[in-house]
C-alpha positions in Angstrom: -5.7 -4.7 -16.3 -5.3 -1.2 -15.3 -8.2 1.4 -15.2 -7.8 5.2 -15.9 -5.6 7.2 -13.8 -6.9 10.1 -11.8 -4.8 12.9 -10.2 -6.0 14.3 -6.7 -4.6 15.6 -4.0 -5.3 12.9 -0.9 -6.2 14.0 2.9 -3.9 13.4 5.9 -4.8 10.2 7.5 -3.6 8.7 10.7 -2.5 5.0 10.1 -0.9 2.2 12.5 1.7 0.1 10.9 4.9 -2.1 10.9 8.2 -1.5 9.2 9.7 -4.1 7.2 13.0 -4.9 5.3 12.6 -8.4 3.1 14.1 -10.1 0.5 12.4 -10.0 -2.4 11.5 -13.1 -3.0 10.4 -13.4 0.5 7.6 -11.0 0.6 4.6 -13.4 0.6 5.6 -14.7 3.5 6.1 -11.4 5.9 3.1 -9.3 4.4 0.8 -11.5 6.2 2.0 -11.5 9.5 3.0 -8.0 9.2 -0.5 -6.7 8.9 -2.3 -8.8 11.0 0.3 -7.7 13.6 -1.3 -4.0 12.6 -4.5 -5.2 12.8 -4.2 -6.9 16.6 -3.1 -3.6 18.1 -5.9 -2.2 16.2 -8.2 -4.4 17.8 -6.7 -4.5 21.6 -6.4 -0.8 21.6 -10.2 -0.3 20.6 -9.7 1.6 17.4 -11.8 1.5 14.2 -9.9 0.7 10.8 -11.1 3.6 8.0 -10.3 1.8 5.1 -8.5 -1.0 3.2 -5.0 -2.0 4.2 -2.1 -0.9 2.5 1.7 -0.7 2.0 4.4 2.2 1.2 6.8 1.1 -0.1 10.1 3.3 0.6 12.6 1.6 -1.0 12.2 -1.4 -4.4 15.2 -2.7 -5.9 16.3 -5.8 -7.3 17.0 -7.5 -4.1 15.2 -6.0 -1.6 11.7 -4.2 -0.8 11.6 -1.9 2.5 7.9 -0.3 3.0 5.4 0.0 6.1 2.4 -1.9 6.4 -0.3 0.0 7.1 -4.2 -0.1 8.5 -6.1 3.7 8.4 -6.9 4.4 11.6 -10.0 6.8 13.8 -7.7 7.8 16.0 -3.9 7.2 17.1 -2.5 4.1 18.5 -0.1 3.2 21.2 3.4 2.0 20.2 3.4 -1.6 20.7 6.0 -4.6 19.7 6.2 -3.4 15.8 3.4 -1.7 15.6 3.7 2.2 15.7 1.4 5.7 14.9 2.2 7.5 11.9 0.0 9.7 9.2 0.0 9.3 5.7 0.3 13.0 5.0 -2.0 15.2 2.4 -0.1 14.6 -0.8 -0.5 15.3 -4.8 -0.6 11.8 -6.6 -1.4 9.7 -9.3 -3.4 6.8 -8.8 -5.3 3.8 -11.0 -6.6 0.7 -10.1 -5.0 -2.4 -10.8 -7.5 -6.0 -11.5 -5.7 -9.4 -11.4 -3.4 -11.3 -9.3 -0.9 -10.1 -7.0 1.6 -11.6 -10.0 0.7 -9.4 -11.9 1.7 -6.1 -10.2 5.3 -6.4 -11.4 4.0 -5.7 -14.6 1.5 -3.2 -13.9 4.0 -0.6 -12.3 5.8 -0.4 -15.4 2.7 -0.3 -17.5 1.7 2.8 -15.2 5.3 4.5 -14.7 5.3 4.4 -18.7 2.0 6.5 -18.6 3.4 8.9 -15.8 6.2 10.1 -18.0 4.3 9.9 -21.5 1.6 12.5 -19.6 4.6 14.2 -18.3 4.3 13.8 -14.7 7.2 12.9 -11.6 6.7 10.7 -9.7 8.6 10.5 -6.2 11.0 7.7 -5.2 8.4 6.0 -2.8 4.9 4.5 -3.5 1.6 3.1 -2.1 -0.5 -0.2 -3.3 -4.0 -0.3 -1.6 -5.4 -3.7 -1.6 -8.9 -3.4 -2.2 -10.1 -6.5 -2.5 -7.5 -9.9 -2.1 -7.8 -13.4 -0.8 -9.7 -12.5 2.6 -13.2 -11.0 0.2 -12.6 -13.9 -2.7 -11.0 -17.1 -3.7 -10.4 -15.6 -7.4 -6.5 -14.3 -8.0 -8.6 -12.3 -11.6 -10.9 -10.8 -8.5 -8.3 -8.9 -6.7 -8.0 -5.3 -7.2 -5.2 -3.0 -5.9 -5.0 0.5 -6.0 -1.2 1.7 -7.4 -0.1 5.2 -6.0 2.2 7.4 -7.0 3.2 10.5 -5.3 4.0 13.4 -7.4 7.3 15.5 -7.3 
């Protein structure tokens, strides 16, 4: 189920993450070590996460995703293993909120990309999911809620 989409304009925001190129059918298996690689240099370098986790995704084809995995940040971080400093920059987007299982995302994004161009906006190539609430706040897949992000041309 997806709520209402709201336009705004977000804040820059400095954000520790990890880069990674997967298969697609092999995503549920990185993601998790991925962030909690984030999170652990988080930790040992004594900074506060902000906010929820999230991904941006850079490249989604048939094949392959490519994104970063990302944790918002108080203040930068050291460059360890994986794990590097970046910002999520201010940027114009469109975002809703998405409720169910992580299933059911690959049919959310069209649901939403079908709004987008029926209110007339462009979206850029990339995107952003924040994960609101997932399997470390409940046991209940209908629970989850993740936020779908679409940067504007």
């Amino acid at each position: 189920m997806l709520d209402t989409p709201v336009i705004l304009e977000t804040t820059p925001q400095l954000i520790a993450c990890v880069h990674v190129t997967v298969a697609r059918d092999q995503i549920q298996h990185v993601m998790g070590p991925a962030i909690s690689e984030v999170y652990g240099a988080i930790m040992a370098q004594q900074r506060t996460p902000t906010g929820p986790w999230f991904t941006h995704h850079h490249r989604i084809d048939a094949a392959e995703f490519e994104f970063d995995a990302c944790v918002p940040v108080d203040q930068p971080i050291t460059p360890v293993g994986r794990v590097f400093a970046s910002e999520w920059p201010a940027t114009r987007v469109v975002k809703v909120v998405y409720s169910g299982p992580y299933e059911g995302l690959s049919e959310a994004w069209p649901k939403f990309k079908q709004w987008l161009a029926s209110e007339g906006h462009v979206g850029r190539g990339d995107l952003y999911e924040r994960y609101l609430v997932g399997p470390e706040s409940t046991e209940d897949p209908n629970a989850y809620r993740t936020e779908l992000i679409q940067p504007l041309v």
